[in-house]
N, C-alpha and C positions, 0 to 999 in steps of 0.2 A: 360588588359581590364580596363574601366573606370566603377565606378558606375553606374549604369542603374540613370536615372530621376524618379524624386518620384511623384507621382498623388494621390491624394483624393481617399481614396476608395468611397466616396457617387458618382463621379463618374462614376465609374467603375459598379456598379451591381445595380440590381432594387429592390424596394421593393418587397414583398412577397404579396402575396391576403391574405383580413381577412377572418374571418369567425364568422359567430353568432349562435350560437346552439339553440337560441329561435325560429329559422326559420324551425326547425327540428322535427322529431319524438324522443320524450322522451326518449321512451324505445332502441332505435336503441343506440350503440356504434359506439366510433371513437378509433383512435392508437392516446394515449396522447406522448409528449417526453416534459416532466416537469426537471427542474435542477436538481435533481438525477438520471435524465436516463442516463446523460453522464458521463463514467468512466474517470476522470482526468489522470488518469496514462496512460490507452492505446489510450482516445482521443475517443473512438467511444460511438454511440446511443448504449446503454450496455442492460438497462432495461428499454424500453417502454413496456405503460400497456393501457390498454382495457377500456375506461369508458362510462358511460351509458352519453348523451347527457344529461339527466335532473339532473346528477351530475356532469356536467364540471364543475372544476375551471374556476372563475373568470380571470384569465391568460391565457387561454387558446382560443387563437383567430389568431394563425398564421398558416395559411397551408404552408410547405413546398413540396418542390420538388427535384427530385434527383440531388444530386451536389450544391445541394445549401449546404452553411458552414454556421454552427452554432457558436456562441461567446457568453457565456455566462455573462452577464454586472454585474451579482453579485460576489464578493471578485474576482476580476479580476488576484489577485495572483496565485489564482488556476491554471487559467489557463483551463477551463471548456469546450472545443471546441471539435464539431467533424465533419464529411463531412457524410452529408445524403445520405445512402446507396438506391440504386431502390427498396428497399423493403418497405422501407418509405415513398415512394412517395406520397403525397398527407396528408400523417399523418398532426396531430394536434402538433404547438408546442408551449410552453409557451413564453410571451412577456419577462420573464426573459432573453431569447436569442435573440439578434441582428441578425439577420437573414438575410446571404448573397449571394445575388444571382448575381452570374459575368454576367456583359455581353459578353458573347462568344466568340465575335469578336474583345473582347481585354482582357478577361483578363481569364486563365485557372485556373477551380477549385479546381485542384492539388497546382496550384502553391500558390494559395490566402492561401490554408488550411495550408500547409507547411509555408508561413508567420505568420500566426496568433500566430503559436505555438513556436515563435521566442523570444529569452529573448529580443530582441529589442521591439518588438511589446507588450508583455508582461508588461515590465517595460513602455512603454509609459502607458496602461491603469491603471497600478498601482499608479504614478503618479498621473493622474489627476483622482484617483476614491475619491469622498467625502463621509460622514456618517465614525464616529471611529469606531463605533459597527458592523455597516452593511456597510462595502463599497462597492459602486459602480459606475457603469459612466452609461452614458447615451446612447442610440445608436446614438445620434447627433456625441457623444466623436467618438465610433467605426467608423462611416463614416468619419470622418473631420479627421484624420488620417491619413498618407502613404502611399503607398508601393512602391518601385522600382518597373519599368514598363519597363524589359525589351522586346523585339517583342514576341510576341504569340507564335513562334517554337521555341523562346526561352525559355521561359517561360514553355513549354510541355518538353524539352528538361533536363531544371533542375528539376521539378517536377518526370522526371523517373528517374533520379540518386538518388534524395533523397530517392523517393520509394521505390529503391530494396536496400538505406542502411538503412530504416526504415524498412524491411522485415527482415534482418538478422537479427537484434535486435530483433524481436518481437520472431523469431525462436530460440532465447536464452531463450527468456524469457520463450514459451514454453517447452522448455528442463527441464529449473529449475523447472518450474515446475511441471511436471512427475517425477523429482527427491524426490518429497513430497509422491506423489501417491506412485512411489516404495519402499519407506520406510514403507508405510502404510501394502501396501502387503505382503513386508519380515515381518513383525510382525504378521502378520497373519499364514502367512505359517509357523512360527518358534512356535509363543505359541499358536493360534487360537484365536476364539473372549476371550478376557477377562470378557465381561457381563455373557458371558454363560460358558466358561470354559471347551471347546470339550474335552482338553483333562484330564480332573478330576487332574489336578493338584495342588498340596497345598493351600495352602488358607493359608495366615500368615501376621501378623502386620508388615507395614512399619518401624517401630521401629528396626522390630526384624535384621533388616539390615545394622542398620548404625550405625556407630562409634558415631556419636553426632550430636544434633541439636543444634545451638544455636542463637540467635536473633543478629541481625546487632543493630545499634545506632537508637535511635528517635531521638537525638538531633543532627542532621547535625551540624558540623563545618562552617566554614566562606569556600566559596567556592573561588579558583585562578585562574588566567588566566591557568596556567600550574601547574602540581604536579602528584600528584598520581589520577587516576581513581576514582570517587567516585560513584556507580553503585545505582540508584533509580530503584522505582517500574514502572518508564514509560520506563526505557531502558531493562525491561525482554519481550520479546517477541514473547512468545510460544516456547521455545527452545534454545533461541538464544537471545546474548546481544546487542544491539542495539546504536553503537557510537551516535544516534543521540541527543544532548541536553547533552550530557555526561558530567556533571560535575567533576571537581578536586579539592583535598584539599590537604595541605600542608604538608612536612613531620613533621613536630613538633604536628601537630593535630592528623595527624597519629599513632602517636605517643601515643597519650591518648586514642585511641576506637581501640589498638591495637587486642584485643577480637572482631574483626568486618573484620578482614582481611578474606578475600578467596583465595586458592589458585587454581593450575591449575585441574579440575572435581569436585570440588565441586559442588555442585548444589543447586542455588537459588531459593528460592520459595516468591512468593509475598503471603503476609497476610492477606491484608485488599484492600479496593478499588474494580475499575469496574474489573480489572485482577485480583481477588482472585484466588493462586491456579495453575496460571502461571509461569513455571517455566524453570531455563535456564542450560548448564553447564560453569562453566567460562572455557572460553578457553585459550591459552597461553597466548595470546598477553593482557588480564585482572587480570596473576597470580599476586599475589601481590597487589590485588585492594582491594577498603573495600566498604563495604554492608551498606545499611543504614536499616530499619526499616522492615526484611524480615528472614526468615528463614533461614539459612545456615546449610547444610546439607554434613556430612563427608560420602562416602560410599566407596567401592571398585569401581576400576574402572566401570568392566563388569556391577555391581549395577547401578551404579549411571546412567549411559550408558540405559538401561532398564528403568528404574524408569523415566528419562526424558521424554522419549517418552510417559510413560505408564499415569502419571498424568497430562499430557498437551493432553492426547487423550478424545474424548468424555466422555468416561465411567470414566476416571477417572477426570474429572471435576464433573460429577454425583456424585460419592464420596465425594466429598467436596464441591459442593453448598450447601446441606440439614447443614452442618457444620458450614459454613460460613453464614449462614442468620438467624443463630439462633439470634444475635442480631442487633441491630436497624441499624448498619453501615455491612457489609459484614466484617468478621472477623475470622483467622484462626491462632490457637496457635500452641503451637512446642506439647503440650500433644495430640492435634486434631488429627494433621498429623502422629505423631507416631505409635497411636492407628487406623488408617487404614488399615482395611483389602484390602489384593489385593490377586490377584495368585502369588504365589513362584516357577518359573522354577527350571528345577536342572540349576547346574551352566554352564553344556557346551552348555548347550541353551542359556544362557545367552554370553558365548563365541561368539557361531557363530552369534547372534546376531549382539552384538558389532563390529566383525569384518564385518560383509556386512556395519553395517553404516558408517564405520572408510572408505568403499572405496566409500560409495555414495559421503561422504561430500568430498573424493578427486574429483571425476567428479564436486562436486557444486564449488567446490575452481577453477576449470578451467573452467568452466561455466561463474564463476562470473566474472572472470579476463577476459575473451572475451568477456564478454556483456560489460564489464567499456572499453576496447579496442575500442568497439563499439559504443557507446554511445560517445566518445571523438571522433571518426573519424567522427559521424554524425554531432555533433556540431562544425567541422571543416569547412565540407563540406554546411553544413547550413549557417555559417558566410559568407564564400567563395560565396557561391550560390548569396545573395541579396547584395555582395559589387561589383558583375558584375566580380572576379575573377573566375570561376568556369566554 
């Protein structure tokens, strides 16, 4: 098949009707959808909120309709868009969004929405968005625009394949995350709340547990294209270490802040910063990595296993906020953390612990591997979709 023909989206769909709340009853509320209602990651109106007419924002002057597609014209990298569900119908929405509504009789709301979200479409508005600080584009930019235009049952046609392979994705997504929830649960059901302690179990300093604390390096090394892992306080991320931004440094540097290395369960704690207190365990594929400016903590496995969960949970952030805010930056030492009381299971609690999380994280490892399975067949099928292959 050939490329479909490209058309303007200005086009293709109508403006939206305004609206003026000076014309209204003060006290009377509308449904706002302002640029944090929409969750970038899953694309939908996430969190609209309720406001009184005599406090509307100034932005606030677009009525939508269902199936009209929202585009967000601020940091257009984000990528900010979602399709107005019937429940919104008629809501209030910020002029921050470009607000698009197809003409029916040529162009499907599916199909426009599934365009938006296209790193084609994307990177155009990235392109021509101006302002370094705040960028953006205009809705002239959004209109004056693209999209391949192929016939309407076409168009409906690709719109239900992307559909239901943007369904299977989303029903990973939900997986993984139930996978959080029953972690949550087996810690409950093994020690009970830790704030209250149902079942009268010890009480003893995190100290009393581990082999040694010792601080990573403050003075970062010269960072490389490639080398060894070097693990910051932005890549701990409530349990878990986070490739993203990951810097390396070289083995000869390595070499000098060898006192900074980690190996495979040790567990990371962040010190200072908006994550005080967040903490991760390294996992294989980081043994051998080095820490920069954070706690390193030696423990037994089943330990270390427990204790991650236990200070990355509410209560044990409660523990160490009152800690960390004693000075003027959020700050937590190796004496602070040591000196932390928590509850002390006996150790086969801590066994069976470990073992239920040791099979959850196998379900999240094959989770994850068929949601990336996933996500590369949708963006297959997406390229496919608007080159008229599909």
């Amino acid at each position: 098949m050939s490329e479909h023909r490209r058309v303007h989206l200005g086009d293709l769909v109508a403006a939206p009707s305004t609206w003026n709340p000076a014309r209204l009853d003060g006290d009377t509320t509308f449904t706002y959808i302002d640029l944090t209602a929409v969750d970038q990651k899953s694309k939908v109106v996430a969190n609209p909120r309720e406001v009184l007419v005599r406090e509307a924002p100034s932005r606030a002057r677009q009525v939508v309709a269902d199936r009209d597609v929202l585009v967000s014209t601020v940091r257009p990298n984000l990528n900010a868009v979602a399709l107005v569900p019937t429940s919104l119908d008629s809501a209030i929405a910020s002029t921050g969004f470009c607000v698009l509504r197809p003409n029916p009789t040529r162009l499907d709301s599916s199909y426009l929405f599934h365009w938006v979200k296209t790193p084609e479409f994307v990177s155009h508005m990235v392109r021509r968005a101006t302002g370094a600080s705040y960028p953006a584009v205009s809705d002239r930019t959004v209109l004056s625009s693209e999209i391949p235009l192929p016939p309407l049952p076409e168009q409906q046609r690709i719109a239900a394949i992307l559909d239901q392979a943007d369904a299977l994705r989303a029903k990973r997504q939900v997986m993984l995350a139930d996978l959080e929830t029953l972690t949550q649960s087996v810690f409950v059901d093994i020690f009970g709340n830790p704030a209250t302690n149902p079942q009268n179990l010890s009480v003893e300093p995190f100290g009393a547990h581990v082999r040694s604390i010792r601080y990573g390096t403050g003075s970062p090394p010269t960072y490389v294209a490639e080398g060894i892992p070097f693990i910051r306080a932005t890549n701990v991320k409530a349990g878990t270490i986070s490739s993203k931004d990951l810097k390396f440094i070289s083995r000869i540097d390595a070499e000098k802040i060898s006192k900074c290395q980690v190996g495979l369960g040790d567990l990371i704690v962040v010190r200072s910063g908006v994550n005080t207190g967040d903490c991760a365990l390294i996992p294989a594929v980081y043994d051998g990595a080095f820490a920069a400016f954070d706690l390193i903590v030696e423990l037994e496995h089943d330990d270390a296993v427990y204790y991650n969960f236990l200070i990355n949970s509410p209560f044990g952030k409660q523990q160490i906020l009152p800690l960390s805010r004693r000075a003027a930056q959020p700050h937590l030492n190796a004496d602070q953390l040591a000196k932390l009381d928590f509850i002390a299971p006996l150790p086969e609690q801590k066994a069976e612990f470990s073992q239920h999380i040791a099979a959850i994280d196998r379900l999240r490892l094959r989770f994850t591997a068929s949601l990336s399975a996933l996500d590369h067949l949708f963006a297959s099928l997406q390229a496919d979709a608007f080159r008229g292959n599909l």
